[in-house]
C-alpha positions, 0 to 999 in steps of 0.5 A: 500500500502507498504511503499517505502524503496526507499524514506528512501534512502533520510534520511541521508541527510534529518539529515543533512539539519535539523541539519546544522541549529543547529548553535551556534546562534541559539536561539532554542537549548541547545547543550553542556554538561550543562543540562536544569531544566528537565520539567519531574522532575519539574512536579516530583516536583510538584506532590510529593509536592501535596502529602505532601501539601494535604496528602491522596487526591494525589497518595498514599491512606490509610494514617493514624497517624501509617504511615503518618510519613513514608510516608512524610519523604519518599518524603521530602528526594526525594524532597530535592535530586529533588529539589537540583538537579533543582535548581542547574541546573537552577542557573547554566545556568542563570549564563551562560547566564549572563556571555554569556558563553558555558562553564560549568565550573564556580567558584560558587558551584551550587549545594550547593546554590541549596540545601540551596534552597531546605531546606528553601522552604521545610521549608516553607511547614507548612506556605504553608498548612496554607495560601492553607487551607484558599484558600480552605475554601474560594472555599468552602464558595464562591461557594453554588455547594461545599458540602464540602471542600473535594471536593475543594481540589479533583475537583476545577482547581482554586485550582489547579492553585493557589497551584502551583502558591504558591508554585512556588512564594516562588521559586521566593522569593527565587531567584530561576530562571526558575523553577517557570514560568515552574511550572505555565506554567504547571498549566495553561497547566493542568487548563486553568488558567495563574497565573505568579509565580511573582504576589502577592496574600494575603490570602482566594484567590478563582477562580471560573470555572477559564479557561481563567483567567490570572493574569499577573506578576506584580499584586498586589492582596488583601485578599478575592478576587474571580475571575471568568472565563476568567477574566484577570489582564493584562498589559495596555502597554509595555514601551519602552526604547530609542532603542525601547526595552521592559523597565522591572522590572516595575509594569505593572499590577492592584492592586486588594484590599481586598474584591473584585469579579470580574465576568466573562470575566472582563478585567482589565488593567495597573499598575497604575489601582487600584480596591478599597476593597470592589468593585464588577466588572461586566462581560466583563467590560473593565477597564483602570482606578482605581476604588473607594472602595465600587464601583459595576461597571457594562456595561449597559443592552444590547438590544436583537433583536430577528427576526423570530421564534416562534411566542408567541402562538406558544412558549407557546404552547411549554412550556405547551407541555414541563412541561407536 
């Protein structure tokens, strides 16, 4: 059946209704002449730092020592003009909001403190490699399934995850608003995995399948931790003020020490909640309380009931017929 030109009659004032709630105490839109950080250009971001990161496993193939200088030095200069611009973008309406202000105009000059920015987190990028090769080798020796460390860097969502997320957390040691949480959000949109940009995680750090894992802001982690899936690292509460608001800034999150594996659907809660090095957490344990080092923490064996089906006759029977 043809469409009714008649119902498009209504439209304009369809327009009209929807935009006469774009007031100026709506907190859902952004009209005005100062731009948001560009979500497409922090993606942007992101993948030409994977290519600089993981040089020939990315976008651009058939790289070798005649032409890998070109080719870095071609996204180190798109990096610093995207980054620049990003950045610059993000302190410009962070100080808006700090200031509760409209306007654009402001005395600061944020794009130069935006390419300041830019040149020392670019300047981190060699710390960068060294600290994911570990992360890398850690997927490698943690999972008997890996043939090679090629593999890791091409297949594993972990290692998806925690790139972005070390590359977001030198944003947040750098003060850079914004940027980060849209770069994990990212991730985790892309992996299944919630990593926030604010946690902090040491060396050789390994998420095993990883969809479901969130790791929340204020976690401490240690060196050599493995995480499996749907494992979270979340908060017990959220205090509260006088006035009843959300008190922030204050830790929230477990600490997990070195050398600990925490298997899948492990929930493990609160700030003060310690997990000591050494320790192994069983699946879907519930933990409010600190752990001792060299602890296994594990529920007690379920009883299966199993009513009707096969009889036992029956399900050998089954299993002779099978192997045959």
């Amino acid at each position: 059946m043809a469409s009714d030109f008649r119902l498009k009659e209504q439209l304009p004032e369809l327009t009209e209704m929807i935009v006469s709630t774009y007031t100026s105490d709506d907190a859902i839109n952004h009209l005005g002449h100062c731009p948001l950080p560009s979500y497409t250009g922090v993606v942007e971001i992101l993948l030409n730092l994977k290519d600089v990161l993981y040089p020939g496993y990315r976008r651009k193939v058939g790289l070798h020592q005649g032409n890998i200088r070109y080719h870095v030095g071609s996204l180190v200069d798109a990096l610093h003009d995207q980054l620049t611009t990003e950045i610059a973008r993000a302190l410009r309406h962070e100080d808006r909001m700090l200031r509760n202000h409209s306007d654009c105009e402001s005395e600061i000059d944020f794009e130069a403190k935006g390419q300041a920015m830019a040149i020392e987190l670019l300047k981190r990028i060699p710390k960068l490699r060294e600290t994911l090769a570990k992360d890398v080798f850690a997927a490698y020796e943690g999972d008997p399934a890996c043939q090679t460390t090629d593999e890791v860097v091409l297949c594993y969502p972990g290692i998806a995850a925690i790139t972005v997320y070390r590359i977001a957390h030198e944003l947040v040691e750098l003060d850079v608003p914004f940027l980060p949480r849209m770069m994990t959000e990212w991730a985790h949109k892309e992996t299944g995995i919630d990593i926030h940009p604010g946690a902090k995680i040491g060396d050789y750090f390994f998420i095993d399948h990883g969809t479901g894992v969130v790791v929340g802001e204020t976690c401490w982690i240690g060196q050599h931790v493995k995480l499996y899936q749907g494992v979270t690292l979340g908060a017990l509460s959220f205090p509260t003020d006088a006035d009843g608001h959300v008190i922030r800034g204050q830790k929230r999150h477990p600490t997990i020490e070195d050398h600990v594996v925490v298997y899948a659907n492990a929930t493990i809660l609160g700030g003060r909640t310690v997990i000591g090095h050494n320790s192994v957490i069983g699946s879907s344990v519930w933990i409010t309380k600190s752990v001792s080092p060299k602890t296994t923490v594990l529920l007690e064996k379920p009883q299966l009931r199993v009513r009707g089906g096969a009889t036992d006759a029956e399900v050998l029977e089954h299993d002779l017929n099978f192997q045959i």
